[in-house]
C-alpha positions in Angstrom: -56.3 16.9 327.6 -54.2 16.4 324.2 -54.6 19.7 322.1 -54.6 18.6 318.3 -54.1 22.2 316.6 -52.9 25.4 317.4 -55.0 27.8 319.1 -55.1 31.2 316.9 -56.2 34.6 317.8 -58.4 35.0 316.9 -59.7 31.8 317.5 -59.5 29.0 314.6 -60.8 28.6 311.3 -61.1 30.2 308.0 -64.5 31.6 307.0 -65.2 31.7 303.3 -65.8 35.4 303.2 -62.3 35.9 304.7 -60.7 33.4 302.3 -62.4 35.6 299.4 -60.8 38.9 300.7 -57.5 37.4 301.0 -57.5 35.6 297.6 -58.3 39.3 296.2 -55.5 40.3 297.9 -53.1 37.7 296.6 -54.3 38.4 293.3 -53.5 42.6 293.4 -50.2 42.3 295.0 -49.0 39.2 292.5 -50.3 41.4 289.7 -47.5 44.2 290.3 -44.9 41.4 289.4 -46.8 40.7 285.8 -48.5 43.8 284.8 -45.9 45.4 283.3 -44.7 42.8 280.7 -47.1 44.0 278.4 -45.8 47.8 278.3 -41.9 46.7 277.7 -42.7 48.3 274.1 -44.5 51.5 275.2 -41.8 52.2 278.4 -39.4 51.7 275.3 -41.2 54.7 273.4 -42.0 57.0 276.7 -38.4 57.0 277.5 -36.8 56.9 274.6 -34.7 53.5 274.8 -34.0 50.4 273.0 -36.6 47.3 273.4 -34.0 45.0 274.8 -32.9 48.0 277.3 -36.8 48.3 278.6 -36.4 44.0 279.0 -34.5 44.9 282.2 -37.9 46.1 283.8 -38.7 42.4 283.5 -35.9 41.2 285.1 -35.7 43.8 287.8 -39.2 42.5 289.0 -37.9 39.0 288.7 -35.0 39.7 290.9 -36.5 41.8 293.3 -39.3 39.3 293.9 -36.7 36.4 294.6 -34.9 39.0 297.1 -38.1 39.5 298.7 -39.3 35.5 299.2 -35.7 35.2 300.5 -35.3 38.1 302.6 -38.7 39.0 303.9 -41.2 36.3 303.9 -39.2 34.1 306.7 -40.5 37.0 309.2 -43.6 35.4 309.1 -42.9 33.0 311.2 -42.3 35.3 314.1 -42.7 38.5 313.2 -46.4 40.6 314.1 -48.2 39.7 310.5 -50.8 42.9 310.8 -47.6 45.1 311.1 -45.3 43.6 308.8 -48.3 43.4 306.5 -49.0 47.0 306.8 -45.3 48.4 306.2 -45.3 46.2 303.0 -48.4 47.5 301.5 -47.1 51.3 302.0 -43.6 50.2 300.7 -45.1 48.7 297.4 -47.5 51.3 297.6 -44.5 53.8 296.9 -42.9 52.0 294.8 -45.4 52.2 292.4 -45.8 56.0 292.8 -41.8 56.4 291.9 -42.0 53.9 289.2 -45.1 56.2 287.6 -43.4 59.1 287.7 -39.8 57.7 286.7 -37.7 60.1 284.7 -35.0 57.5 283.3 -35.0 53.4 282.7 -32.6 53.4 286.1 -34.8 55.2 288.2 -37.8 53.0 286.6 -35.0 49.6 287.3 -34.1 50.7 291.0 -38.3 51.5 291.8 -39.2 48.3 290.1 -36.5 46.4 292.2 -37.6 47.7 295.3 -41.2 47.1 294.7 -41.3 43.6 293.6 -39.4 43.2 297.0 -42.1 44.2 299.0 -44.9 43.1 296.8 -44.6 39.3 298.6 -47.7 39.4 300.6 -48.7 36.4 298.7 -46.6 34.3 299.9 -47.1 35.8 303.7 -50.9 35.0 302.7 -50.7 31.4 302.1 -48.8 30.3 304.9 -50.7 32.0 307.3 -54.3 30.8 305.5 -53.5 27.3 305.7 -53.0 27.7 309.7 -56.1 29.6 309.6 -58.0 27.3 308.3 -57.0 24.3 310.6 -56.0 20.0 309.9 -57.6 18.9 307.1 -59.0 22.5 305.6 -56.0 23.9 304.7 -56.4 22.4 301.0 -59.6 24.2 300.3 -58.2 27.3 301.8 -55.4 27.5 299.4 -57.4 26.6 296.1 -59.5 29.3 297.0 -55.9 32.2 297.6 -54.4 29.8 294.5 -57.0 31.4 292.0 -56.6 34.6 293.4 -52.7 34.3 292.5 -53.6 32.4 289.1 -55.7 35.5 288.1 -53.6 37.6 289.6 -50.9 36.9 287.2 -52.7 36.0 284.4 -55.4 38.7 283.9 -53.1 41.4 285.3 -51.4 41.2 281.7 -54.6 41.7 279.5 -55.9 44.8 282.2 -52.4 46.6 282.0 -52.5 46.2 278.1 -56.4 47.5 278.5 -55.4 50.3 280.8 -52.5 51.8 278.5 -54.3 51.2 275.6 -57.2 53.7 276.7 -54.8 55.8 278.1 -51.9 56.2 275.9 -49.6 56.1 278.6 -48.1 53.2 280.6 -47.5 55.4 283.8 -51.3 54.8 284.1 -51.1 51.7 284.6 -48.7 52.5 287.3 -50.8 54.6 289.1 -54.0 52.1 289.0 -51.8 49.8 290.5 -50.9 51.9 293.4 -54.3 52.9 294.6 -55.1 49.3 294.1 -52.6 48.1 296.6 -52.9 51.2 298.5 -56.3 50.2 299.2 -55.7 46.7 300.4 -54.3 48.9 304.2 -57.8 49.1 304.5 -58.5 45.9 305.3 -56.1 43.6 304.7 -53.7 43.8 308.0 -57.1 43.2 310.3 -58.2 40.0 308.7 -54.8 38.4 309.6 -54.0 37.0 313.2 -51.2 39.0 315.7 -49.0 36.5 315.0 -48.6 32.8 313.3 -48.9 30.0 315.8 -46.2 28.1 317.2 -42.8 29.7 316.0 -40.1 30.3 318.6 -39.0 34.0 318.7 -36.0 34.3 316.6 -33.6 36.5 315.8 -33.8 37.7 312.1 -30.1 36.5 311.4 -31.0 32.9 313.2 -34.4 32.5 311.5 -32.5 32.8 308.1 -29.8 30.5 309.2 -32.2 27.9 310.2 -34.0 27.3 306.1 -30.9 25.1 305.2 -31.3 22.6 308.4 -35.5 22.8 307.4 -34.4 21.7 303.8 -32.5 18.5 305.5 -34.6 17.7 308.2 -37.7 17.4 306.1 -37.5 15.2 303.1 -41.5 16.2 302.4 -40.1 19.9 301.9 -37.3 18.7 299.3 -39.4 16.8 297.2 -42.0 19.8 296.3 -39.0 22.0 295.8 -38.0 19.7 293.4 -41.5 19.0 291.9 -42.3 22.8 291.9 -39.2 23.6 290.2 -39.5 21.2 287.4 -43.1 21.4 285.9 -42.6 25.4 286.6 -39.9 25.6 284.3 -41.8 23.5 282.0 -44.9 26.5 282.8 -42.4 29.2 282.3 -40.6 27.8 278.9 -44.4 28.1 277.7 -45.2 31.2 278.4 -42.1 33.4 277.6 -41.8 32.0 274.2 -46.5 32.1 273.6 -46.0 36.0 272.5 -43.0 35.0 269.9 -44.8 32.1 268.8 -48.0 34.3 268.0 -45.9 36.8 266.3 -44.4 34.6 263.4 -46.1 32.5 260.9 -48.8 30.6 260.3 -50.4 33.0 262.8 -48.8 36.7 262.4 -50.5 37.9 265.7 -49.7 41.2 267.5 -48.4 41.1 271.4 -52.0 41.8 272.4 -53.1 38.6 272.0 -50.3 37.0 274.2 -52.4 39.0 277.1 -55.9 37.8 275.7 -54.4 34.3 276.6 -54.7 35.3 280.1 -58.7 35.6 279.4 -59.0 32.5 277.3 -57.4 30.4 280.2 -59.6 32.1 283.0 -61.5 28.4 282.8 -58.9 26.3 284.1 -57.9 29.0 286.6 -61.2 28.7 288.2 -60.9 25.0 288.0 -58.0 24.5 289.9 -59.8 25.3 293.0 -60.8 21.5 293.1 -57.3 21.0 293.6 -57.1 22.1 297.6 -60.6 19.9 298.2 -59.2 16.9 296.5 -56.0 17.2 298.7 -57.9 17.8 301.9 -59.6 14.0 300.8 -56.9 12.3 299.2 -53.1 12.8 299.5 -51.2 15.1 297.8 -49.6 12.6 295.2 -53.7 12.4 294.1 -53.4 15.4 292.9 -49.6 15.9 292.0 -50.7 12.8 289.5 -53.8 14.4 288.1 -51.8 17.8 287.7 -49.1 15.8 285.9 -51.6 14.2 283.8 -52.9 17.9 282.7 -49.6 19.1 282.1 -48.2 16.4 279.7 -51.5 16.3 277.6 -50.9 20.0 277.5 -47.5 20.0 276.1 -48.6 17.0 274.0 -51.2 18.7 272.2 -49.2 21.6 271.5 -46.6 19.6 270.2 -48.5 18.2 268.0 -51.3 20.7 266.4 -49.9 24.3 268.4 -47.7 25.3 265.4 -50.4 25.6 263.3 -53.8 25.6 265.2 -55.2 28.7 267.7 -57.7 26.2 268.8 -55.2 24.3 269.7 -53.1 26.5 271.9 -56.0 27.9 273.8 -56.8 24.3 274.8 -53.5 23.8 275.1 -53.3 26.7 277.6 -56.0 25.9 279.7 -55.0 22.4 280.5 -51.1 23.8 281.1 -52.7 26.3 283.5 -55.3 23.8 285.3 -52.4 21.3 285.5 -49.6 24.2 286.6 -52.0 25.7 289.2 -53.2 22.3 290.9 -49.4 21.2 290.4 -48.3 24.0 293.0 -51.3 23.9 295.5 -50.4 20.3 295.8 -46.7 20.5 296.4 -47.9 23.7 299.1 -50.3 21.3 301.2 -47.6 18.8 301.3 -45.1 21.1 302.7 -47.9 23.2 304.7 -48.5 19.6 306.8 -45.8 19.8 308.7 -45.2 21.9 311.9 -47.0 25.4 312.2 -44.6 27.8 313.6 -42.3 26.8 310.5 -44.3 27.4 307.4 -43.6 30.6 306.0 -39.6 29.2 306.0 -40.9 26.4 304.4 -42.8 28.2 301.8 -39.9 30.2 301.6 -37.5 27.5 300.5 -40.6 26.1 297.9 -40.8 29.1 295.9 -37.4 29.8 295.7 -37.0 26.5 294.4 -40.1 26.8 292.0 -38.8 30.6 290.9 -35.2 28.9 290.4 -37.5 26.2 288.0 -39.1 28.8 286.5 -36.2 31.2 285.7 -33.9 28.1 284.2 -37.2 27.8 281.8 -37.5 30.7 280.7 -34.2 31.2 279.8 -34.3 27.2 278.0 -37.3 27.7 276.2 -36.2 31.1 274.6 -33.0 29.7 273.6 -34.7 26.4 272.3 -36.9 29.0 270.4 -34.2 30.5 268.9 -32.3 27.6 267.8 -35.0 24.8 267.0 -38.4 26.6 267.1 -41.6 25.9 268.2 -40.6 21.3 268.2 -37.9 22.7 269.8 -39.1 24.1 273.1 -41.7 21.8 273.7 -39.2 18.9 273.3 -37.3 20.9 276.1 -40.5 20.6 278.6 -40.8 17.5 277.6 -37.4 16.8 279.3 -38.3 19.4 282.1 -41.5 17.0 282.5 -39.2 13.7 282.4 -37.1 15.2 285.3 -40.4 16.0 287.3 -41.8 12.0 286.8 -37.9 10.7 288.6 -38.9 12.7 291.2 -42.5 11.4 291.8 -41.4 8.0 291.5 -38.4 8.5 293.7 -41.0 10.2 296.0 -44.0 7.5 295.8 -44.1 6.5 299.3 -43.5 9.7 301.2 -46.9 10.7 301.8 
């Protein structure tokens, strides 16, 4: 008898009610990467430091995040998931609790650091869904986890913002964040299987070693690292420049309402669900070409009527975020199609790639900002989104 899929325990499939809870999931432990952009000016004012010297909060949960896809989210593949699950939800959990109750802006860097390390249970999540859910569901499974992660990091802005602003202090956003991933231990771990099917037992050094030959062997795998990077730096060029672009004229908007954009695109976040269905149906380019579509009438419209019209850049928004979000659960099915026991590598090396993307944006679209304005940037994703079309055509008959 031919077996055609793995055999999990427990046994296979992915009920909805089980992709719900782990889609909440995603969405509390992404949050503790983005929550705390909004309080960069009130950490400034608790501890008594300069604006720019608070930034490094940012980039210490940037950093820390890249360590962790790098360093921890290979053990997927072999390691037991309801353990290693477990010991990351304490570790982030405690994190949190030393970054609330941080005396300095190092001890607040070094907590943050080792937090956003820890706090990649997302990316454990979607590997291990997609085998869950079996050939030919694995698309629905992760539209389903991708909103959780698109709300995750959206809305976790505006609560944050919410949270502090009924407080007065940003520790208590710290805190709320802690007993909300504290309480994912209780039932998290059991929803996940012993192990993910199919991976050899490898040492931790070997398993590392091995993501460079998965990068060669599997041209699939290097053309959604490539895809993902560029239309996320596109994403990213977007969104660290929104709050700057709100600030000045014609608009002469506080930081607040770069969070309430986070709300206003809550639409297309829910939309991009369709994305993992219309994979399952159709191949992944279906949907990479819709997403692509999104994205440049997106960055189209904002060229054209964003520097002047509100209206504008919540539409605008919406169709970046529809586009950005079905973009990436595209690219993830594609790479998610190929053997079992190798995913969470493979997702590894994808969003390195896409945070690579997405950090070289960020950085581009600032800069643009500050040299050529608003035109500026978005002629700068335009290019991002010129590098991203080489590599779909280049990539046409791969799947």
């Amino acid at each position: 008898m031919t077996v055609t899929a793995p055999v999990l325990p427990p046994p296979p499939g992915l009920s909805r009610g089980t992709a719900l809870a782990l889609a909440v999931a995603g969405a509390l432990t992404v949050s503790n990467i983005y929550f705390p952009q909004p309080l960069l000016d009130a950490i400034a004012s608790g501890l008594g430091i300069s604006g720019s010297a608070a930034g490094l909060v940012a980039t210490a949960a940037q950093v820390g995040y890249a360590l962790g896809i790098s360093l921890v989210v290979p053990l997927a593949d072999t390691a037991r998931l309801r353990r290693l699950t477990s010991v990351l939800l304490l570790l982030t959990t405690a994190g949190l609790l030393v970054a609330a109750f941080s005396p300095d802006l190092v001890t607040l860097t070094v907590a943050t650091v080792a937090l956003s390390t820890t706090t990649v249970l997302p990316q454990v999540i979607m590997p291990t869904a997609a085998s869950m859910a079996g050939p030919g569901r694995s698309g629905s499974a992760l539209g389903l986890i991708g909103i959780g992660l698109t709300l995750g990091s959206t809305l976790s802005r505006t609560l944050s913002g919410a949270v502090v602003g009924l407080s007065g202090d940003w520790r208590t956003a710290y805190l709320v964040a802690a007993a909300l991933t504290g309480g994912l231990l209780l039932f998290l771990p059991r929803l996940l299987p012993e192990r993910a099917p199919g991976g050899p037992a490898l040492p931790y050094r070997a398993l590392i070693a091995s993501m460079p030959r998965l990068v060669a062997a599997h041209p699939e795998l290097r053309l959604s690292a490539y895809l993902g990077a560029t239309v996320f730096a596109a994403f990213s060029a977007f969104w660290a420049t929104l709050a700057f672009h709100l600030a000045g004229p014609p608009f002469g908007l506080g930081v607040a309402w770069a969070g309430l954009f986070g709300l206003f695109s809550l639409p297309a976040a829910l939309l991009s669900y369709s994305a993992g269905r219309l994979s399952d149906q159709h191949r992944p380019r279906y949907v990479n070409n819709l997403a692509f579509a999104c994205v440049s009438a997106a960055f189209l419209l904002l060229g054209t009527l964003g520097d002047r019209s509100l209206i504008a850049l919540v539409v605008g928004c919406n169709l970046l975020v529809y586009g950005g979000s079905c973009w990436q659960i595209a690219n993830q099915v594609r790479v998610f199609r190929l053997a079992a026991g190798i995913r969470a590598r493979l997702n590894t090396v994808f969003m390195l790639a896409s945070f690579a993307g997405g950090s070289v944006g960020s950085f581009a679209g600032a800069a643009l900002y500050q040299a050529y304005g608003w035109q500026g940037m978005i002629l700068g994703c335009g290019g991002f989104l010129a590098l991203a079309a080489l590599g779909m055509v280049a990539g046409r008959r791969m799947d």
